[in-house]
C-alpha positions in Angstrom: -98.6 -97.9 147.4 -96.9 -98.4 144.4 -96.3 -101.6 142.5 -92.4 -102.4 141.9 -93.3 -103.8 138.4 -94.9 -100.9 137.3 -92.6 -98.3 135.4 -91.4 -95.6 137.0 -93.4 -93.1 135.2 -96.3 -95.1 134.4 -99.4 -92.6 132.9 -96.6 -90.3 131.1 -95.3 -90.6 127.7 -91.6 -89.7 128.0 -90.7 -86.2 126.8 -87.4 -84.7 126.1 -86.7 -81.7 127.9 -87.9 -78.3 126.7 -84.7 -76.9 125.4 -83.8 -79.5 123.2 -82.5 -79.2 119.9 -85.9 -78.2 118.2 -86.3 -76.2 115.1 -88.1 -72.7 115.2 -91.2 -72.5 115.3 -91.9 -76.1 117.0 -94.4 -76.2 119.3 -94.3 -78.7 122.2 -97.8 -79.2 123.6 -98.8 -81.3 127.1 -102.1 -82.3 127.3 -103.2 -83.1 131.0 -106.6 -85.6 131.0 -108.1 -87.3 134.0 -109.1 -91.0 132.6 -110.8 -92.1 129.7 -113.7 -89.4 130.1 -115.8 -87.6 127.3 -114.3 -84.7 127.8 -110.6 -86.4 127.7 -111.6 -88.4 125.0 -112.9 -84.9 122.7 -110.0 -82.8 124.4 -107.3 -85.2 122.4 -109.3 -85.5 118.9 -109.8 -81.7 118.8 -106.3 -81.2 119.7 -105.1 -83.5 117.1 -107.3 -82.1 114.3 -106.4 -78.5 115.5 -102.6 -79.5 115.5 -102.8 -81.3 111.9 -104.4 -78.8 110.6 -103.0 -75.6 111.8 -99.4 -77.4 112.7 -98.8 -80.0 110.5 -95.0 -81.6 110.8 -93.9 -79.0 113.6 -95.6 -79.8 116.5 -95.5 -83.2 119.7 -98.0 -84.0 121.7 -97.9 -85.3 125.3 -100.7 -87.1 127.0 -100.8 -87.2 130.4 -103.5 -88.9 132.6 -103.6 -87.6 135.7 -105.5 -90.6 137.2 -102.0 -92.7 136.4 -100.1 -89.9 137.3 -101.3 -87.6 140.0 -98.0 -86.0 140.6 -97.4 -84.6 137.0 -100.2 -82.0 137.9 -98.0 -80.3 139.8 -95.0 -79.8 137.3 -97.4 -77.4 135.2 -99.5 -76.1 138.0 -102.7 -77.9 137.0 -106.1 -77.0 138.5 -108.2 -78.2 136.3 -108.9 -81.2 133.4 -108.4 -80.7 130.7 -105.4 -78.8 130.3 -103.6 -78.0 127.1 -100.0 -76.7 128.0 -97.9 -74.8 125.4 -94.3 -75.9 126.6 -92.6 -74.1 123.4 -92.2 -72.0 122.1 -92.0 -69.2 125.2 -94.2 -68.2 127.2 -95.7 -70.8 129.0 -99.7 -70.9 127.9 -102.2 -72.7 129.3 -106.1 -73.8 127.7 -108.4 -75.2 129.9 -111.6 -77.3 128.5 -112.3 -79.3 125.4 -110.7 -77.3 123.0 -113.5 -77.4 121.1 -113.5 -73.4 120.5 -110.8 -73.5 117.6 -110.4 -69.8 117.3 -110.3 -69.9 121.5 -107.2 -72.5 121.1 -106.1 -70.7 117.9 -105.2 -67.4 119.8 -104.5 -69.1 123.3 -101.2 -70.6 121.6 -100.7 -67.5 119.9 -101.2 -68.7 116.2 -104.0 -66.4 115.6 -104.3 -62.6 116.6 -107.4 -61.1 118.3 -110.0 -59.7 115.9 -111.4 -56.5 117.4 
C-alpha cells in the first residue's frame, strides 16, 4: 500500500529520456542497488571513480534502489543487484556485480577493446 504523501517515484532520481539532446559520445549510465548494502555501497564508489576517471564531464549517473522502487527492475530487465545499465550510447549493456573489475567494466561499456 502506498502512502499518498510519498512522491510518485519515490527511490528514482528523475532522468530525462534517452534521446535527449545529448552530445556524442555521452554516456547515460543506471545503476540498479537493493538498499544500503556493502555491495551497493562499493557498486556506486567504484562506478564513480571508474566514471571520473575514464569519463570525466561526459557522463550521468542514475541510482536506483530497488527496495524503494521495486517496479523500476522491470524497465531494464533486472535479475540481479547490482546492475550497471549503459542507456547511451547504443546498444543497451548491462554489468552485473561490484564493478570492482575495472578492465571487466572498462570493455563491458565498450571503452576498452579486448586484449587477446
Amino acid at each position: 500500500m502506498t502512502n499518498p504523501s510519498d512522491p510518485p517515484d519515490k527511490g528514482r532520481s528523475p532522468s530525462p529520456p534517452d534521446n535527449d539532446d545529448l552530445p556524442q559520445g555521452h554516456y547515460r549510465l543506471r545503476l540498479y542497488v537493493a538498499g544500503q548494502t556493502a555491495k551497493s555501497r562499493t557498486a556506486i564508489a567504484n562506478l564513480r571513480r571508474l566514471c571520473d576517471t575514464h569519463l570525466p564531464d561526459c557522463h550521468s549517473i542514475e541510482v536506483i534502489d530497488l527496495l524503494e522502487n521495486p517496479a523500476a527492475a522491470a524497465n531494464d530487465q533486472i535479475l540481479a543487484v547490482p546492475t550497471l545499465v549503459r542507456r547511451l550510447p547504443p546498444p543497451i549493456k548491462r554489468i552485473i556485480g561490484t564493478l570492482a573489475d575495472t578492465e571487466r567494466v572498462l570493455m563491458g561499456l565498450e571503452l576498452r577493446k579486448e586484449t587477446s
